[in-house]
N, C-alpha and C positions, 0 to 999 in steps of 0.2 A: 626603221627597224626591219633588219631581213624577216623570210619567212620561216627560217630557222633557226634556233641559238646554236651559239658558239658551244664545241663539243666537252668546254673548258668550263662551261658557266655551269653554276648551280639551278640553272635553271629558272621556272617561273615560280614563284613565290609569294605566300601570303602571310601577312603581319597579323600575330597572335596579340591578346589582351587577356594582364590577368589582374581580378580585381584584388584587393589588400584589404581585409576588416581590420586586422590587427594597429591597433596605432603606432604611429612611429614618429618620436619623438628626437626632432632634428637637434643639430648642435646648436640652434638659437636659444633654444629653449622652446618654442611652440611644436605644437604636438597635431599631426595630420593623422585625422581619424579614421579613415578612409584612400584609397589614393590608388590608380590605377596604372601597370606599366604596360606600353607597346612593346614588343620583341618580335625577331624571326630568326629562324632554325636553318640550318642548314647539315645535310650529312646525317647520319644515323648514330644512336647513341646505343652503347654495345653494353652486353649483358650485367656485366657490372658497375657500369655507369664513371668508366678511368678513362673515357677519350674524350672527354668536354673540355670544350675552348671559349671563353670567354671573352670578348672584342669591348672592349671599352670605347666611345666614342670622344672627339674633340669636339671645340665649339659648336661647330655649323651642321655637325654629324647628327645621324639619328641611326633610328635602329635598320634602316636598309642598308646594310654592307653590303651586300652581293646579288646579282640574278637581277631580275627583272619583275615585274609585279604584274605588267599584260603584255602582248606579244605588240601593243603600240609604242611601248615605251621609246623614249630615243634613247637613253644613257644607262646604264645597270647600274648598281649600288655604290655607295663612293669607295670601298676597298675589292671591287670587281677585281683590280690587278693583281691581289694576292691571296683572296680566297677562292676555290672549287675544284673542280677535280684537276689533281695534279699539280696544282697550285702549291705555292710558299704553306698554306694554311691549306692542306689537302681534304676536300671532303669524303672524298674516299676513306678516310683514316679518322677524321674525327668529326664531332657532332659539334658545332658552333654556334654558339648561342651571341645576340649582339640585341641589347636593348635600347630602346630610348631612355634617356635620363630623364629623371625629377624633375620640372622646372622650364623641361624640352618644351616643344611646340609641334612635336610630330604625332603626337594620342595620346603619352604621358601627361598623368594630371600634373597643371603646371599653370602660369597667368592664365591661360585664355578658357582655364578649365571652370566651372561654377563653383564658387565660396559656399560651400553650404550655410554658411549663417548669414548669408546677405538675398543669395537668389542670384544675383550676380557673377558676372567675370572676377576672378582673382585681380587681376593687373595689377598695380603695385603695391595693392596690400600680400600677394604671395609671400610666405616666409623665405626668411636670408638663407642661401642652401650653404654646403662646404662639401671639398669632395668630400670627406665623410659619410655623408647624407644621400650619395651616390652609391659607396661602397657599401652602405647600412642597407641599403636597400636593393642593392643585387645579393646579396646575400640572403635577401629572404625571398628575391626569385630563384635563389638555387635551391633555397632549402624546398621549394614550392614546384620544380622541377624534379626534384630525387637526386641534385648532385652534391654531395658531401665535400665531395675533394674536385678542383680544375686540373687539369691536364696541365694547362698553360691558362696565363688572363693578358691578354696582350693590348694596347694600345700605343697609340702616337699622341704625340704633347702632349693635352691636355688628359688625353684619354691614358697614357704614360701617368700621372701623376694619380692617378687611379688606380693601377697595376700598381704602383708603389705601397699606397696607401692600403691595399689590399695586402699585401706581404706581411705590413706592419699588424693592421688587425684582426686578422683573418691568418694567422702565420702554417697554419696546421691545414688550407683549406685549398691549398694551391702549389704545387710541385713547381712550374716554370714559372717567372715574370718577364712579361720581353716587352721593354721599354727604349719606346721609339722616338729621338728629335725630341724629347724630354727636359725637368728641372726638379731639383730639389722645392724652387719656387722662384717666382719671378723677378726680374731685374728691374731696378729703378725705372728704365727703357720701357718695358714692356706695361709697366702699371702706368707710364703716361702714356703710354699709345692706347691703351683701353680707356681709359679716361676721357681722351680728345674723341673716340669714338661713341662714349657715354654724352658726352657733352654735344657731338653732334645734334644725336636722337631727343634728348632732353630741350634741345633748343627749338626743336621743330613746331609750330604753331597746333601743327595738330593732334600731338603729344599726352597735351590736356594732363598734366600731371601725371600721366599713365592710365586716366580712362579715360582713352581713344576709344575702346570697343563697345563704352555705352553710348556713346556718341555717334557711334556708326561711320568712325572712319579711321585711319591710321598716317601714321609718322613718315609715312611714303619716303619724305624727301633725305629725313634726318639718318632713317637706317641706312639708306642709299649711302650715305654721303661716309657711314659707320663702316660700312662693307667696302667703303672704296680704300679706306683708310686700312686696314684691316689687311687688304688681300695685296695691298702695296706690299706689307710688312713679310709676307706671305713667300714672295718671289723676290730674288737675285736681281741683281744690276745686270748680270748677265741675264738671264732670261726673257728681261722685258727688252733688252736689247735686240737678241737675238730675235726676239716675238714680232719686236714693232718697230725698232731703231727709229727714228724721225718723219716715218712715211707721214704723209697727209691723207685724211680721208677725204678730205673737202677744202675749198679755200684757194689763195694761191699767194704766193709772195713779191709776185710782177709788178712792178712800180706801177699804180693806174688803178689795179683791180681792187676790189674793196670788198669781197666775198670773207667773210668771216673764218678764219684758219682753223683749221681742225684737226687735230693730228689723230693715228689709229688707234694710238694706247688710251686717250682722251675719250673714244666713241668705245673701246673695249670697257675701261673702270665706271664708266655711264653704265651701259649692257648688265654690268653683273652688281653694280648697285641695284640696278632696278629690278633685276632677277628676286636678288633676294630679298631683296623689301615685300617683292609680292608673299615669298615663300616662309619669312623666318616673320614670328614675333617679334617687336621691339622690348618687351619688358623681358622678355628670355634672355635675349640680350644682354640687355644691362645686366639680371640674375646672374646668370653664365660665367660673364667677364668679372665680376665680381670673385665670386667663389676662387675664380685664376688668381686674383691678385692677392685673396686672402688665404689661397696656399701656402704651406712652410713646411716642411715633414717634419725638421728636426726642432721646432719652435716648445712641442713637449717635453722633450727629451734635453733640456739644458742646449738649446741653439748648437747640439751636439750630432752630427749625422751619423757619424759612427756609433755609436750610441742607441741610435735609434735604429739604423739598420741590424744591430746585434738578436733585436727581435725576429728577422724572417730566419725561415725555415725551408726555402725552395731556392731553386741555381735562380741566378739571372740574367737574362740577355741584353746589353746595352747598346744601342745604335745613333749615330749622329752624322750630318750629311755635311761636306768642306762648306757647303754657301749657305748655310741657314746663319742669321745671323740675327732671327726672334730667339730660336733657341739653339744657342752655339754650339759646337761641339765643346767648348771651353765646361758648358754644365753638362755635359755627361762625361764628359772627366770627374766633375766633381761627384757625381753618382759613383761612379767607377772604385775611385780615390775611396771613398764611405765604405764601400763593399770591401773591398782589399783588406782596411781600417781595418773592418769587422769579422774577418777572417770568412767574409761569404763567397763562395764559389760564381765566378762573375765571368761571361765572355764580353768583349767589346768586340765593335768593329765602325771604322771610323769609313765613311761610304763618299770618295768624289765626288760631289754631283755638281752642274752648275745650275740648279735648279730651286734654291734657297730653301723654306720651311715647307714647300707643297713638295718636297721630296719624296716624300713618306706613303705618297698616294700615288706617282707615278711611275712607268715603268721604269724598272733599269737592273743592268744584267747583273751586275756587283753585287748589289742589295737584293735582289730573286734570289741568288745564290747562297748568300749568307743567310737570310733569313731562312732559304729552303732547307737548308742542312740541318740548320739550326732544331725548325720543325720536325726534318724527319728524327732527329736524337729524341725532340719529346713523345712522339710517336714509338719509338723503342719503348721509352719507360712503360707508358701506355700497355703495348701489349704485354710487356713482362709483369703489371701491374694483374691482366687479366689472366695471366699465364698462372698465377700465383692464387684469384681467385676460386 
């Protein structure tokens, strides 16, 4: 880490906790009596309280989107790229709010949190979440913040399918939705790649039925093997190509030698399985992927999307990148297609990239650009909102 930030970044930053008396009664049916969210702020929130931005997170996200937490850090928050000043998501202009979710593993109570009726780790007795149960409960951080109404609630995939869901129940409580590499809900494809990556974690010895933490040890090998599976899906044919093409890290193919071969993409998906086995829960995990594959927007609403999007009340922004191909641009057409249906005021933009589903988090000039315009139009509203207060 230099000895300066970037003049771009939001700077250095500390993750807020706010605790919940009130119960909140998931869409299982079990009812959490208590429950505490991590969040961090960014930008300043204006006298009338019409520039809040809402970041919804993905899988492996948590609530640090942006900035840096101490001046040792090596990396800033995973959407460093499009939040701060000047940024896509300008903090000059708005006040940005990005939580950890329910079930996370980053402070949110969640498995690794204590059960109050046991004295224990949650782990796999945690209740079954839905985004729902996401959206239920950023709503009572807003109301716990003083924000009535978002500016915008934006997320990518998973965090996309949360922006959506927020349209639908919340239709009065949010002016933009900007849904990124997004689905109405998952594909045949995608519930078996999270399964084979359940099944990883679940196979692992030290697993223990999902209490590993009373055990005093964890699934090391199984999430590794989760996250390798996982981040394959993640990246293009092209990217890993371009990344690693067939190099060797070790090894050799000379008739004689007998050095074990090793290619660099092989020692790369080791590296970040073991990255995040150290860093992510296994039962969040599985939680997590779950909730993915039991999303459906229009499953209420007569397996009708039009239908169902005829409930929002705010424009929406829809974005999909040529090489994702977890979540195609094929389903944000179909997002698209619903909205049109429903006579809702919809921009698209379909973004190049050869970069597959981690599109969404890295740079590129096409997609700064649209998503920047995009923002500065919500920023308009914004001030005309305050102009009027």
């Amino acid at each position: 880490m230099p000895d300066t930030l970037p003049d771009d970044s939001v700077g250095l930053v500390t993750p807020q906790t706010l605790e919940f008396t009130e119960p909140l009664t998931l869409a299982c049916g079990t009812t959490l009596e208590r429950y505490e969210l991590v969040y961090e702020t960014y930008g300043t929130l204006n006298d009338d309280r019409s520039n809040a931005v809402l970041i919804c997170h993905a899988l492996s996200g948590n609530h640090h989107a942006a900035g840096y937490h101490s001046m040792d850090d090596r990396k800033p928050g995973w959407w460093d790229n499009y939040i701060g000043p000047g940024k896509a998501i300008d903090t000059n202009k708005f006040f940005v709010v990005c939580p950890n979710n329910l079930g996370g593993c980053s402070g949110s109570t969640g498995p690794r949190s204590t059960n109050p009726a046991t004295g224990k780790p949650w782990g796999p007795d945690f209740p079954m979440l839905r985004v729902r149960d996401w959206v239920e409960s950023q709503a009572r951080l807003s109301d716990a913040l003083g924000i009535e109404r978002w500016a915008a609630i934006v997320g990518g995939s998973l965090g996309g399918m949360q922006v959506m869901r927020w349209a639908l129940e919340y239709p009065d409580r949010l002016g933009h939705a900007v849904v990124i590499a997004s689905a109405m809900k998952l594909s045949a494809q995608n519930i078996a790649f999270n399964e084979t990556a359940r099944q990883a974690i679940m196979s692992d010895p030290n697993f223990l039925d999902g209490r590993y933490l009373e055990h005093n040890t964890l699934p090391r090998s199984g999430l590794a093997v989760a996250r390798m599976i996982g981040h394959i899906t993640y990246l293009s044919d092209h990217a890993m190509g371009e990344k690693f093409g067939r190099e060797l890290r070790s090894g050799s193919f000379v008739r004689g030698q007998h050095d074990p071969v090793e290619f660099q993409v092989e020692s790369y998906l080791r590296y970040q399985g073991d990255s995040f086995a150290n860093n992510f829960d296994a039962n969040s995990y599985i939680l997590i992927t779950r909730a993915l594959d039991y999303f459906d927007l229009a499953r209420e609403y007569d397996d009708n999307p039009v239908q169902a999007f005829a409930e929002a009340r705010c424009r929406f922004f829809v974005v999909s990148f040529s090489s994702d191909w977890r979540f195609s641009p094929q389903r944000s057409r179909e997002i698209v297609d619903a909205l049109l249906g429903a006579r809702q005021p919809v921009t698209y933009t379909a973004i190049d990239s050869p970069y597959g589903h981690d599109a969404f988090l890295l740079p590129s000039e096409r997609y700064r650009e649209a998503f920047t315009r995009y923002m500065a139009g919500v920023a308009r509203d914004a001030q005309r909102q305050e102009a009027k207060a």
